[in-house]
C-alpha positions as YAML, in Angstrom:
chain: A
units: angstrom
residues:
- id: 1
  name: UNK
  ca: [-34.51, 1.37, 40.63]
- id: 2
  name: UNK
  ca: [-33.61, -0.42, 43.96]
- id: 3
  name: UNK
  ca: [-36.40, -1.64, 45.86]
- id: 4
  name: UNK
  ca: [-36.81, -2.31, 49.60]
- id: 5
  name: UNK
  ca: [-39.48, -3.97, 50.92]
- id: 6
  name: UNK
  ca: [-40.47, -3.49, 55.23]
- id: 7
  name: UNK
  ca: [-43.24, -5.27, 55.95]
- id: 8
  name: UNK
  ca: [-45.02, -4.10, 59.22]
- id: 9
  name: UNK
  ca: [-47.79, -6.25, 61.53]
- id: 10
  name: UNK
  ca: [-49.39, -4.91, 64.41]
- id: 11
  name: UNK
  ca: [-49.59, -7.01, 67.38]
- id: 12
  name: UNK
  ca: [-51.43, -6.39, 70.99]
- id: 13
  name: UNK
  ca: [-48.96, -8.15, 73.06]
- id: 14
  name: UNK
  ca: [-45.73, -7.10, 72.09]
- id: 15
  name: UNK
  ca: [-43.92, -10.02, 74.09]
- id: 16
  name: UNK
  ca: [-45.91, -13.22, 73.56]
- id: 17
  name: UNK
  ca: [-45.68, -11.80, 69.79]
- id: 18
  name: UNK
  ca: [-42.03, -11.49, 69.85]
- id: 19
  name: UNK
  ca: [-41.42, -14.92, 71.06]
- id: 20
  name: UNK
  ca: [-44.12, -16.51, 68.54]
- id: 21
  name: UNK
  ca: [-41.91, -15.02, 65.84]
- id: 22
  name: UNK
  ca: [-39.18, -15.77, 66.68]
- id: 23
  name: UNK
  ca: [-40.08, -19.75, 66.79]
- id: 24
  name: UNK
  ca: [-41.84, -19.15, 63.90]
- id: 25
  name: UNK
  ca: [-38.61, -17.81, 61.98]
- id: 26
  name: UNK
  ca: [-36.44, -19.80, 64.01]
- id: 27
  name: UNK
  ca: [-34.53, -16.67, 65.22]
- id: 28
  name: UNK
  ca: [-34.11, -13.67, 67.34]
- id: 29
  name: UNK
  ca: [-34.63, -10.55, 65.60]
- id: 30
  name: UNK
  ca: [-31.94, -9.07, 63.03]
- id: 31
  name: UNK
  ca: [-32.63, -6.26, 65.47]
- id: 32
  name: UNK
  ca: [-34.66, -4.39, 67.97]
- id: 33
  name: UNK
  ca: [-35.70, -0.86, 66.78]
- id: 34
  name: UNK
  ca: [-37.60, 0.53, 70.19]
- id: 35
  name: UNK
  ca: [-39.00, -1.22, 73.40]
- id: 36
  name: UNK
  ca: [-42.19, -1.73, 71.19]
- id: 37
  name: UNK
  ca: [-40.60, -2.73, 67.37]
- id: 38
  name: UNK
  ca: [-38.21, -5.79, 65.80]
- id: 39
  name: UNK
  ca: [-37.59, -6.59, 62.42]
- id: 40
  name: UNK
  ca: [-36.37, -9.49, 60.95]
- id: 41
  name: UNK
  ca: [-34.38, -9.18, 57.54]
- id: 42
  name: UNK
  ca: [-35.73, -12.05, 55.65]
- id: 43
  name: UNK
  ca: [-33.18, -11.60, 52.63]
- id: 44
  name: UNK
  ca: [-31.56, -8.37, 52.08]
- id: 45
  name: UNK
  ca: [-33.44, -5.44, 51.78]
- id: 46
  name: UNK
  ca: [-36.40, -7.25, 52.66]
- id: 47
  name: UNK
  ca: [-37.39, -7.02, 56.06]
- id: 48
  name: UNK
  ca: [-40.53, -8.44, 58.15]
- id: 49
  name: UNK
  ca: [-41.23, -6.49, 61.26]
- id: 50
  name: UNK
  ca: [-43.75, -6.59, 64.51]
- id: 51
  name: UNK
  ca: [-45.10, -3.66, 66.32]
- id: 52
  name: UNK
  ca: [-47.41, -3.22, 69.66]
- id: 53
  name: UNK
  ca: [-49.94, -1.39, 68.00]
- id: 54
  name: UNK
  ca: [-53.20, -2.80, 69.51]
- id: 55
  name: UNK
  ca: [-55.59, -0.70, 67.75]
- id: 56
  name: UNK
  ca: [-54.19, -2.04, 64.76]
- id: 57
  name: UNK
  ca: [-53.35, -5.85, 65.15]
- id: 58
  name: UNK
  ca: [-54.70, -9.11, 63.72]
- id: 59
  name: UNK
  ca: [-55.14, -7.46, 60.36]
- id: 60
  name: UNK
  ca: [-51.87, -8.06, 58.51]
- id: 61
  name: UNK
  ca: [-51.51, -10.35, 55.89]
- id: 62
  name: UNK
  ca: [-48.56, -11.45, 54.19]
- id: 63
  name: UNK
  ca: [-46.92, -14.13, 51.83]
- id: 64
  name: UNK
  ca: [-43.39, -14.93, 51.62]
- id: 65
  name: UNK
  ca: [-42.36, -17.08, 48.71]
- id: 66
  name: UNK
  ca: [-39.77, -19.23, 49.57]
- id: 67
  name: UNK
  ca: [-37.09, -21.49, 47.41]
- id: 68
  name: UNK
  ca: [-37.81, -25.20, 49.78]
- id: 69
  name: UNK
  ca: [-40.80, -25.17, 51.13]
- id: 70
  name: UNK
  ca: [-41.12, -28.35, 52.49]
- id: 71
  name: UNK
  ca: [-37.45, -27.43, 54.05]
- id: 72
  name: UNK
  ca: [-39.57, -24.77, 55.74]
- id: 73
  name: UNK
  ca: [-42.71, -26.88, 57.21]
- id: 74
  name: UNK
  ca: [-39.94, -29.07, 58.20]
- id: 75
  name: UNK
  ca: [-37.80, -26.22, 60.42]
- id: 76
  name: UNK
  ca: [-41.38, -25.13, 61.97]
- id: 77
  name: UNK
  ca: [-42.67, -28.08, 62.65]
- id: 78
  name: UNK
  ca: [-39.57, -28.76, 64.80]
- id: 79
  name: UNK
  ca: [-40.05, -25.76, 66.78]
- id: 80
  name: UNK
  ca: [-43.88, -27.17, 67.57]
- id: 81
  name: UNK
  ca: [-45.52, -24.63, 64.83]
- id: 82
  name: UNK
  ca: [-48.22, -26.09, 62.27]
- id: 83
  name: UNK
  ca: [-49.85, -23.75, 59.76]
- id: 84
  name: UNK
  ca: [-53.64, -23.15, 60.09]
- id: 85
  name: UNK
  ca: [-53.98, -23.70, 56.27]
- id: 86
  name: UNK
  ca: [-52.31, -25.28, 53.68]
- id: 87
  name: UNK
  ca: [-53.38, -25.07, 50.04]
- id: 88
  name: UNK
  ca: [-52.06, -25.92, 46.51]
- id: 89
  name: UNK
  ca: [-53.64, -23.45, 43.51]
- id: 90
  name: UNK
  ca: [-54.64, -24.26, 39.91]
- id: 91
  name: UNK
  ca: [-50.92, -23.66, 38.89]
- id: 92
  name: UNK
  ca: [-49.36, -25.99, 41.38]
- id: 93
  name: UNK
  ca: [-47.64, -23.20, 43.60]
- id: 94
  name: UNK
  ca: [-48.53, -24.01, 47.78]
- id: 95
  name: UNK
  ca: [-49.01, -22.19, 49.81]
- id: 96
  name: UNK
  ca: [-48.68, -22.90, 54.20]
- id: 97
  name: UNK
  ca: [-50.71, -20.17, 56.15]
- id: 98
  name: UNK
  ca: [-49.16, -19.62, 59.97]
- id: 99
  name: UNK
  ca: [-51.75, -17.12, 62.16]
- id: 100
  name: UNK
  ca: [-50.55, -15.51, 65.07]
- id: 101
  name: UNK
  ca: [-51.81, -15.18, 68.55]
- id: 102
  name: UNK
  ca: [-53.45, -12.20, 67.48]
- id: 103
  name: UNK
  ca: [-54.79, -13.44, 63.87]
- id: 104
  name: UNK
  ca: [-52.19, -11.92, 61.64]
- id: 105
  name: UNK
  ca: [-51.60, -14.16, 58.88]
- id: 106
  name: UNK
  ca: [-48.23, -15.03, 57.78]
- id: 107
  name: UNK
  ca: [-48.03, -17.63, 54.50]
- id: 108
  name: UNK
  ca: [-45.16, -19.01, 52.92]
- id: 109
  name: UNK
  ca: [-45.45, -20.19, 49.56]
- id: 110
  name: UNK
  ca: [-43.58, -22.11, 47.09]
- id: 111
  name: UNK
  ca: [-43.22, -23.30, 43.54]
- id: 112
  name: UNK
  ca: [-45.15, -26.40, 42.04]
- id: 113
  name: UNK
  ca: [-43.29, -29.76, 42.66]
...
């Protein structure tokens, strides 16, 4: 069975959210659905997308495991981003917590060193 995975977060200013996102993922998005939607495709078939839906934002929460990610602290930290949290579980695997202007949180973890 083939899987895709769209992963939606609400936002309440559509504009200052689009440009956060795109520093924080270091790109424009993959593409712009509607004057009020863009999605990034993080790998294929896996895509990461914000939406002005102010009744709805700051709620999201997602975590995107990534293969280097100390390559990605590295790219966000260049673009002036820090994560709010950073934290390292019982089994070793980090984890680097980004929340956006409206308090959507966006992590990025990675395997044990």
């Amino acid at each position: 069975m083939a899987l895709d995975l769209f992963a939606g977060i609400p936002v309440n200013d559509y504009p200052a959210a689009l440009a956060w996102y795109e520093k924080l993922l270091g790109s424009p998005p993959t593409f712009v659905a509607s004057d009020s939607e863009a999605v990034w495709e993080l790998a294929e078939h896996r895509s990461l997308a914000i939406e002005h839906r102010p009744e709805h934002a700051g709620h999201a929460l997602h975590t995107v495991f990534v293969d280097d990610l100390d390559a990605l602290l590295a790219e966000t930290a260049e673009r002036r981003l820090q994560p709010a949290r950073r934290e390292t579980y019982s089994n070793g695997v980090r984890k680097a917590t980004y929340v956006d202007p409206d308090g959507n949180e966006i992590g990025f973890g990675g395997a044990p060193l």
